[in-house]
Residue, then its C-alpha position, 0 to 999 in steps of 0.5 A: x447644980x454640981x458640974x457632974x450633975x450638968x453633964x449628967x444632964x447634958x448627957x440624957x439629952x444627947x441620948x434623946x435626940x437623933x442625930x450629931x446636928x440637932x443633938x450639937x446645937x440644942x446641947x451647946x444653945x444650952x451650955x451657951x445660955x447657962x454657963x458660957x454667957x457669963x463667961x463670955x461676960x467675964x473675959x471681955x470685961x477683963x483683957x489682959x495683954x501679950x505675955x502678961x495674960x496672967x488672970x485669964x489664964x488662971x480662969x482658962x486653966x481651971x475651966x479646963x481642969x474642971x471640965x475634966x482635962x488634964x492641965x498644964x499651966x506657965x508653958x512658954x510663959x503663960x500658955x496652957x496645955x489641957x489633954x484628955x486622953x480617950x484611948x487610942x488614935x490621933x493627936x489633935x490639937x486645938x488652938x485658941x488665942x488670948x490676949x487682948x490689946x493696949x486699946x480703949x473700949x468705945x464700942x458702948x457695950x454695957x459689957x464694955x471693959x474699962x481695964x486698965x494694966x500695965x504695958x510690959x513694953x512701955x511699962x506704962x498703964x494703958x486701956x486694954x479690950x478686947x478688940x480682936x475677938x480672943x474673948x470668942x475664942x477662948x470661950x469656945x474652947x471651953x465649951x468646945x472642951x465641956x461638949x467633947x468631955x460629955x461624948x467621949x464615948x463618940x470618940x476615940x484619941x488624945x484631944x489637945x486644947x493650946x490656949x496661947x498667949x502674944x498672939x497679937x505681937x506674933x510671939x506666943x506660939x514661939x515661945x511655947x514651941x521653945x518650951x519644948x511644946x511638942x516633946x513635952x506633950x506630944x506632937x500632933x497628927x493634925x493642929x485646928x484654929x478659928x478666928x471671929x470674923x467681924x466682917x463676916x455674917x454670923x452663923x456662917x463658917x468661912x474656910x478656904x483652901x490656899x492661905x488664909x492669912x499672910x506671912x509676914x517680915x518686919x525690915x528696917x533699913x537704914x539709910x547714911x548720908x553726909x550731913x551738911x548745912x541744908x544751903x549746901x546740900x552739894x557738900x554732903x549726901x542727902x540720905x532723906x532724898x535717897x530714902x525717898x527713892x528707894x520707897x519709890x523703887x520699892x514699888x515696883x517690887x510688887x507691881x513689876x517683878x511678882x507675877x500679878x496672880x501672886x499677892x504681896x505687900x511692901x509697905x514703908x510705915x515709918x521714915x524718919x531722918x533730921x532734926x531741923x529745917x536746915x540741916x542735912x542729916x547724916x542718917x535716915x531710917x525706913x521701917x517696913x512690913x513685907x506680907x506674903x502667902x508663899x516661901x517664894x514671893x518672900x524670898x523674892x521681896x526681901x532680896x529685891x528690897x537689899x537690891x534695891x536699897x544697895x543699888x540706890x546707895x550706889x546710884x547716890x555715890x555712897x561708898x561701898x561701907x556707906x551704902x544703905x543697910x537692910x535688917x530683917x528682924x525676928x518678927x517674922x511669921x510665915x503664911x498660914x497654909x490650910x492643907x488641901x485634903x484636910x480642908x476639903x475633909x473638913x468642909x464636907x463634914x460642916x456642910x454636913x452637920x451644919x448645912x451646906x449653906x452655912x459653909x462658904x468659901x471666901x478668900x480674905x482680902x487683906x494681908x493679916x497674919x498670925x503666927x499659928x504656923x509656928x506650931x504647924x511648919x517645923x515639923x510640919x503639921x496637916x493644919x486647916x485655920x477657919x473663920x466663924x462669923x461674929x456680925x449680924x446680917x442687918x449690920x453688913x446689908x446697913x454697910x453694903x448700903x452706904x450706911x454705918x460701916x461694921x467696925x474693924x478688928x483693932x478698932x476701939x468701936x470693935x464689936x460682935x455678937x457674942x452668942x452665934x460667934x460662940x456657938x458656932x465656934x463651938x459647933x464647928x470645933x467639935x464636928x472637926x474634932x469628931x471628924x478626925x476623931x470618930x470611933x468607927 
């Protein structure tokens, strides 16, 4: 059967049933068991890492290209760019994610990849998997573009679909941005993305005013010191000593100086200094991550971080050209914020259309980011960012009661069920977009 055939199809089907929910979930159970399964299929088996996604997408672009968008291909290296102007009325985009991760597959899935490519970083070949779930989430842009292809006499607009490549090293959507995203192809009147949740239940749509992920700065500071014979620490300046007081300084940043309703993280993952066991070095270096959910608290947390690796400089008697040295790098994102208005607009049109049961509000508890705000923040851009569960319900009551633990993103045993997170992936992408989108 030819694709216009199924949309035929797919369109005589919309007719007969009645109402937008029954018509969305039968229609997407449908394009789920015929054709996005083995897409799904395809994508896990083949990940492809940050900024070397080249097959994916190829296969992404001529997906969308068949499914009746306009396609633009290579935007900011590998991103693409589909629109599908339908009239007038808004711009809006929607963003999925598709790289995968330097990681290999244990989950033992018979659909379980065994790629491997290599490393643009290491120039080394490594195991790569899907371990975050993008494979979710580029499979559902391609249904979501194959449901709203086949209603666009529903709504009225220019419907964007980003696919966006480094996601996982918080680079993709800068250099799409510095590609001239939005001269190029418009700049939208509202930005939507979803993420697969492993720790939330399938079939469940989690979204939340405030900030769903976190931001997020990468800093090194290097520590000098005087280096001496480690018999004679006397004559030198320790700089592993000093470093060891400025982490546990660091400490109070977030325990002592943010107010306790804020969140923040100040977390040392790398301390490195010496190459023997009796030789005081003359240099020490800390790499840290600093996460918050607002412009204040990172202001507040990266000035406290250089104020206090000074002082303690000082508090050792180092020189003024000798105290330690802070650098926060480029690899920063900021937080993810959800408009308010936007997300309650959103939320009451699931509840509507999926069931108010369905639709949870649930504030993530860690500090993961994304750099999705790259494209909703300079300029600014109305932006809600959602979660669709990816885990059975057996499988989180087994954890809650002491049993196997749900595996995490980033883990090699990472694993979700693929039909209801592509579905409601699907489901709830098109009812936002036919929320901003209605023809009245």
């Amino acid at each position: 059967m030819s694709f216009r055939q199924t949309l035929l199809m797919s369109a005589l089907i919309f007719v007969s049933l009645p109402g937008l929910a029954a018509d969305l979930t039968s229609a997407v159970k449908a394009d789920y068991d015929s054709y996005l399964a083995p897409l799904f299929d395809h994508f896990h088996r083949n990940p492809e890492l940050s900024l070397v996604e080249f097959e994916t997408a190829a296969r992404m672009a001529k997906e969308l290209r068949d499914a009746g968008f306009d396609v633009t291909e290579k935007v900011g290296g590998t991103g693409v760019i589909a629109l599908l102007k339908n009239g007038p009325g808004p711009l809006v985009m929607m963003r999925a994610d598709m790289d995968g991760l330097p990681i290999e597959e244990k989950s033992g899935l018979a659909y379980a990849s065994t790629k491997q490519q290599q490393s643009p970083i290491t120039e080394q070949p490594v195991h790569t998997m899907h371990a975050c779930g993008h494979d979710v989430h580029i499979t559902s842009l391609v249904g979501t573009a194959r449901q709203m292809v086949a209603r666009k006499d529903e709504w009225a607009g220019t419907l964007m679909l980003l696919v966006q490549p480094g996601e996982e090293r918080l680079i993709g959507a800068k250099t799409m941005m510095a590609d001239k995203l939005w001269e190029r192809f418009g700049k939208p009147d509202y930005a939507l993305a979803f993420h697969v949740g492993a720790n939330r239940e399938e079939g469940f749509v989690n979204v939340s005013e405030g900030s769903p992920f976190a931001g997020a700065d990468t800093v090194d500071i290097t520590i000098h010191g005087v280096g001496t014979h480690g018999a004679s620490p006397h004559q030198g300046k320790d700089p592993i000593v000093l470093g060891a007081q400025i982490v546990m300084a660091l400490q109070t940043l977030v325990s002592r100086e943010l107010s306790p309703r804020d969140p923040g993280v100040v977390t040392v993952g790398s301390f490195h200094a010496g190459t023997k066991h009796n030789i005081i070095s003359d240099q020490a270096v800390l790499q840290l991550t600093v996460r918050n959910t607002s412009p204040e608290t990172r202001e507040l947390l990266l000035k406290g971080i250089k104020r206090i690796a000074e002082n303690m400089g000082r508090v050792a008697g180092m020189p003024e050209d000798k105290l330690p040295e802070v650098v926060v790098s480029d690899e920063s994102v900021p937080p993810t914020v959800n408009d308010a208005e936007l997300t309650r607009r959103l939320k009451s049109a699931w509840a509507a259309k999926l069931g108010a049961s369905q639709v949870i509000d649930i504030p993530t508890k860690g500090m993961g980011a994304e750099d999705f705000p790259f494209f909703t923040t300079d300029p600014a851009i109305r932006s809600v960012y959602w979660t669709v569960g990816g885990t059975s319900a057996e499988d989180i009551a087994r954890e809650a009661a002491g049993g196997a633990p749900v595996p995490s993103h980033h883990s090699p045993l990472f694993k979700i069920n693929p039909e209801p997170s592509v579905r409601t992936g699907v489901e709830s992408t098109v009812i936002a977009l036919m929320e901003l989108m209605h023809k009245p």
